[in-house]
C-alpha positions, 0 to 999 in steps of 0.5 A: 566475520559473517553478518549479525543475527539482527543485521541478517533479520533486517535484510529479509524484513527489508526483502519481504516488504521490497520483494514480497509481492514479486516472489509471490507473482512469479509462483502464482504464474508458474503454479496456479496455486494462490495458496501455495505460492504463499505458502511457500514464499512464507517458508522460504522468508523463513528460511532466509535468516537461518541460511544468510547468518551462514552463507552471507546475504546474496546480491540480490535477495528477490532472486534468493528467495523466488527460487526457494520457494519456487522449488518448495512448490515443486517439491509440493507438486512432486510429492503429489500424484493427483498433480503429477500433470501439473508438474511436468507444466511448470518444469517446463515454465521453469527452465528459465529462472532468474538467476541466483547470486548468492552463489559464486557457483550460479548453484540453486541454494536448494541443491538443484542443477546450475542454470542459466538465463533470465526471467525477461517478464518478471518486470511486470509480474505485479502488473499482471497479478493486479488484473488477475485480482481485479477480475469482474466475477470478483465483487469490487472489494474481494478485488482490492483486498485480495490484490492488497493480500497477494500484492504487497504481502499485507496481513488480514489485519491491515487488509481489515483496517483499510476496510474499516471491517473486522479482520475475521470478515475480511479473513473469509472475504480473502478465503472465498475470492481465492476459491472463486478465481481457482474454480472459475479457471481466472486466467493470470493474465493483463486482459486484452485493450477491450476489457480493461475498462470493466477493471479500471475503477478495481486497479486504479484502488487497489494502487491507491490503498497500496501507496496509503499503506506505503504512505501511511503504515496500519501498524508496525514501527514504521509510518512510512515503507517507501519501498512500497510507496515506490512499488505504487508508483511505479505501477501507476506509471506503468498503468497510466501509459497502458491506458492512455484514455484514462484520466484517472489512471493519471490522476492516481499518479498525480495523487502519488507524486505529490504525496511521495514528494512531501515525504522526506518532512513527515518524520523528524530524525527520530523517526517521529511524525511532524504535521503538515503545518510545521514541515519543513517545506525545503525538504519538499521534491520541487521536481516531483511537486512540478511532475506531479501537477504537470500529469494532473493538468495532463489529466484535467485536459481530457475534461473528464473530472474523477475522484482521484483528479480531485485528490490530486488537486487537494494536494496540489493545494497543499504541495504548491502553497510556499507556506502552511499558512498561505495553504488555500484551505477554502478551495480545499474544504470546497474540492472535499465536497465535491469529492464526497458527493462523487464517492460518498465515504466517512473517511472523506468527510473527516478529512472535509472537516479537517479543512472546515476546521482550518478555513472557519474555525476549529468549533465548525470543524468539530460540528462536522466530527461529531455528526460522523460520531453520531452516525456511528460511522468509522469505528475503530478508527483512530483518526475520527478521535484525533481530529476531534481531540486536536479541535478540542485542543484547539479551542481550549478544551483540554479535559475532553481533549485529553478523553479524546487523545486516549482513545486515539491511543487506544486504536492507533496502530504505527509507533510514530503515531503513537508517539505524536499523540502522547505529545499531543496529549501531553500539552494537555495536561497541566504543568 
């Protein structure tokens, strides 16, 4: 018996958050197309559903799916004459395509010949892909965003969210980045040693905003996709070796590990977030926390101090204190500080607040909150009034506390969240 529709939708949600990002690398590299590689890796994810209930999931879904969409393209380019030139390029770029497993047969599912061979370069596609968005002509967030676009397979609305902006602004941010690497001839390419600076601070974010949305999901059922944390990592490691110089390139990395190794005592089994102060600490990675502040000492030694190096070492505050309430929240509310004044932002100030509140008291903490209020800063942001309902709650004040809960509601965008601020604001209300 062939596997179930629900099973079978599960396997290609599962494929596009695990392959996306490579199906879409290897048709821009063949096509030079943004928009068509798209839209084809859409249609064939499309596809998916319809052809595993019948032929059963392949082995290898990325495989599957990468040569799908790449015969939409060039059926596409086929159909049209003013590209009849650019065809026959990727013909030829094309003769060695990953192979298909879900075949005995080794035939490609869309009909074409057998065929042979692997794709050897696929392996850092995505690496590629990150320097083309990262292109200097770009402004810094076009970069970021449309890496985040291309990359993982965010929507515009997730994209907006990181940003703090709305999606129709990020919407034609998207559009006009796109357009300018297809008219400026940008090539798809890791630029050579001598250029990698000018693009350093652009890929060392568009990771971090990757592993975020990994860690810490805009929307959807799940808080965390550790496909995508794994991604984030992965590219990280192969950053920090190919720019060996760099000690932010290892300081990301740090940041990442030691987040990734408290994630297995963020949700409970029902898949409900746990805060950091009743996480169960044996779920911790101890080799992934050892790891993780042995790059960040690596990267400390260079002498050359940046924002994710202090980043870092927030979390090594948080990775490395036996209990919640042994965390050295004083040195944390100290680092934040410094990391505000090296890239002033609202979102590292509430975080400031957060260690304010825990190191002196919920009433300072709230101080620091409603200022961000008062400047009008971060909003839509459902995090600004959940902290500042969790300091209400926690200085007794239940009536504004429970306001507070039910505007997070209002904005929050992940079920576990959701779920996590309905208990909170139940403890709120009078029994």
């Amino acid at each position: 018996m062939g596997a179930t529709r629900a099973d079978v939708e599960a396997a290609a949600t599962r494929a596009f958050r695990e392959e996306w990002g490579r199906v879409v690398a290897t048709l821009i590299r063949v096509t030079g197309d943004w928009d068509l590689a798209e839209e084809c890796a859409q249609e064939a994810y499309g596809l998916a559903v319809d052809r595993w209930r019948r032929d059963g999931v392949p082995r290898s879904p990325g495989a599957w799916l990468t040569t799908v969409a790449r015969n939409r393209a060039l059926d596409r380019l086929r159909r049209s004459r003013t590209e009849a030139a650019k065809y026959e390029e990727i013909v030829v770029a094309s003769l060695n395509p990953g192979p298909y497993d879900g075949d005995p047969s080794g035939r490609d599912p869309s009909g074409s010949e057998p065929y042979e061979g692997t794709d050897s370069g696929i392996a850092d596609e995505r690496l590629r892909l990150i320097f083309t968005c990262c292109h200097p002509a770009l402004s810094m967030e076009a970069q970021v965003a449309l890496t985040l676009r291309t990359l993982a397979g965010l929507s515009t609305v997730e994209i907006a969210r990181a940003f703090v902006v709305p999606p129709e602004t990020m919407a034609k941010r998207l559009v006009r980045a796109k357009n300018k690497i297809r008219n400026a001839g940008i090539p798809y390419q890791v630029p050579p040693g001598h250029l990698l600076p000018e693009r350093t601070v652009a890929v060392l974010g568009a990771l971090y905003l990757l592993f975020n949305e990994g860690y810490s999901a805009t929307g959807g059922a799940d808080l965390v996709r550790q496909g995508l944390c794994a991604e984030a990592v992965r590219l990280a490691r192969l950053l920090s070796e190919l720019m060996t110089d760099e000690p932010e390139a290892l300081g990301l990395l740090s940041l990442m590990l030691l987040h990734d190794a408290r994630r297995a005592g963020r949700l409970d089994s029902a898949g409900d977030l746990v805060p950091l102060e009743d996480q169960d600490r044996a779920l911790w990675d101890p080799d992934v926390i050892a790891e993780g502040c042995a790059v960040l000492d690596a990267a400390l030694r260079q002498h050359r101090p940046g924002p994710y190096q202090v980043q870092a070492a927030i979390a090594a505050c948080h990775a490395t204190a036996a209990t919640a309430t042994a965390t050295d929240w004083a040195e944390i509310a100290s680092l934040y500080k410094r990391l505000s004044e090296m890239v002033p932002s609202p979102v590292v100030e509430l975080n400031r607040a957060v260690a304010v509140a825990m190191a002196e008291g919920p009433d300072a903490g709230l101080r620091l909150v409603e200022r961000l209020e008062r400047a009008g800063k971060l909003p839509g942001y459902h995090l600004l009034p959940a902290t500042r309902a969790d300091l209400l709650r926690r200085t007794g004040r239940l009536d504004e506390a429970q306001a507070a809960y039910l505007e997070a509601l209002a904005l929050v965008g992940t079920d576990a969240e959701r779920r996590y601020l309905l208990r909170r604001l139940g403890e709120t209300l009078p029994t």
